[in-house]
C-alpha positions as CSV (number, residue, x, y, z in Angstrom):
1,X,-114.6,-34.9,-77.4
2,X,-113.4,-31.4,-78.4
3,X,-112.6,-31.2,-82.1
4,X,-108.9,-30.1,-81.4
5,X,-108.8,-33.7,-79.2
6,X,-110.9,-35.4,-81.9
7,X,-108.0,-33.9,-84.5
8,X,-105.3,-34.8,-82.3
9,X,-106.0,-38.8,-81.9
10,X,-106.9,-39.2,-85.9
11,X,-103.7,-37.1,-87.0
12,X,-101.6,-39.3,-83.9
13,X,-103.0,-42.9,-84.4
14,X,-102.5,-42.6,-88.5
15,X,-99.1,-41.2,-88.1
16,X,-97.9,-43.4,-85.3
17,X,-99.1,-46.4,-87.2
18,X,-97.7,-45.4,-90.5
19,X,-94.3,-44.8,-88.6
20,X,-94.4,-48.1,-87.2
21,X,-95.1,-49.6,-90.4
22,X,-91.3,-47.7,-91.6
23,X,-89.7,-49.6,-88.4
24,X,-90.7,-52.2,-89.9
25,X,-89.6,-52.1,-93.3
26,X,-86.2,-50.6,-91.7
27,X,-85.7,-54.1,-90.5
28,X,-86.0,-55.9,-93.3
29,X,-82.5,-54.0,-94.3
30,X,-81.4,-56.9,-91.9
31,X,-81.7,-59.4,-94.8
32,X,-78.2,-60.0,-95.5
33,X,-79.2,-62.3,-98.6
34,X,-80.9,-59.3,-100.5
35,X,-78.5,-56.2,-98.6
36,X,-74.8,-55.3,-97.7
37,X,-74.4,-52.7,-95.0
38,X,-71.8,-52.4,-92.2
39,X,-72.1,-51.8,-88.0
40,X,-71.4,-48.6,-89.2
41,X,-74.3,-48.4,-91.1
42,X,-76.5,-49.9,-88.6
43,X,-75.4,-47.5,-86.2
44,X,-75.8,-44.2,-88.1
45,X,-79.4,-45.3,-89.1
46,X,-80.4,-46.2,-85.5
47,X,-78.8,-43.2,-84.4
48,X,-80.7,-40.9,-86.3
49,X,-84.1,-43.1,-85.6
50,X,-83.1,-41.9,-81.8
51,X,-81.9,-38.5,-82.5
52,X,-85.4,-37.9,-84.3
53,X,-87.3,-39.9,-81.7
54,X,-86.0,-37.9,-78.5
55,X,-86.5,-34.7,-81.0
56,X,-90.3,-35.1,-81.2
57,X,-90.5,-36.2,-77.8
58,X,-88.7,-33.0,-76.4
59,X,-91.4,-31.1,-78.3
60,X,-93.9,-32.4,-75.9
61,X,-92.5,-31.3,-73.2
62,X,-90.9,-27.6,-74.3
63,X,-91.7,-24.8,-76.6
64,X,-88.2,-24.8,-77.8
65,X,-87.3,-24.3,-81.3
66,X,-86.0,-28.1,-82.3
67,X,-83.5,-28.4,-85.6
68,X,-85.0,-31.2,-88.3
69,X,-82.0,-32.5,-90.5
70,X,-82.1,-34.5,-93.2
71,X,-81.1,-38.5,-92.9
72,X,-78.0,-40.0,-94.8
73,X,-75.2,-42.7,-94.6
């Protein structure tokens, strides 16, 4: 492999793992013994999971400039 591939696949397979590691302690919000949140709440989090999701995706497929916000409730 190329180093730019070589570069490519460590930098993706730590980052992709670490960010499935977050979905996953995203979930455990669901604990309703040890959180309080509304649908409103789950919504605006998802929403912005899917925002930021179809974000990075787009930058696969365009050059175009893409807007990073920051998260809140």
């Amino acid at each position: 492999m190329n180093k730019k591939r070589e570069k490519f696949v460590e930098l993706a397979e730590a980052r992709v793992e670490k960010t499935l590691k977050d979905i996953q302690l995203i979930g455990n919000l669901s604990n309703k013994a040890a959180y309080e949140y509304s649908e409103e709440d789950v919504k605006k989090i998802f929403a912005a999971l899917q925002q930021a999701l179809n974000l990075s995706k787009s930058r696969f497929n365009t050059e175009l400039e893409v807007k990073e916000g920051v998260f809140k409730l």
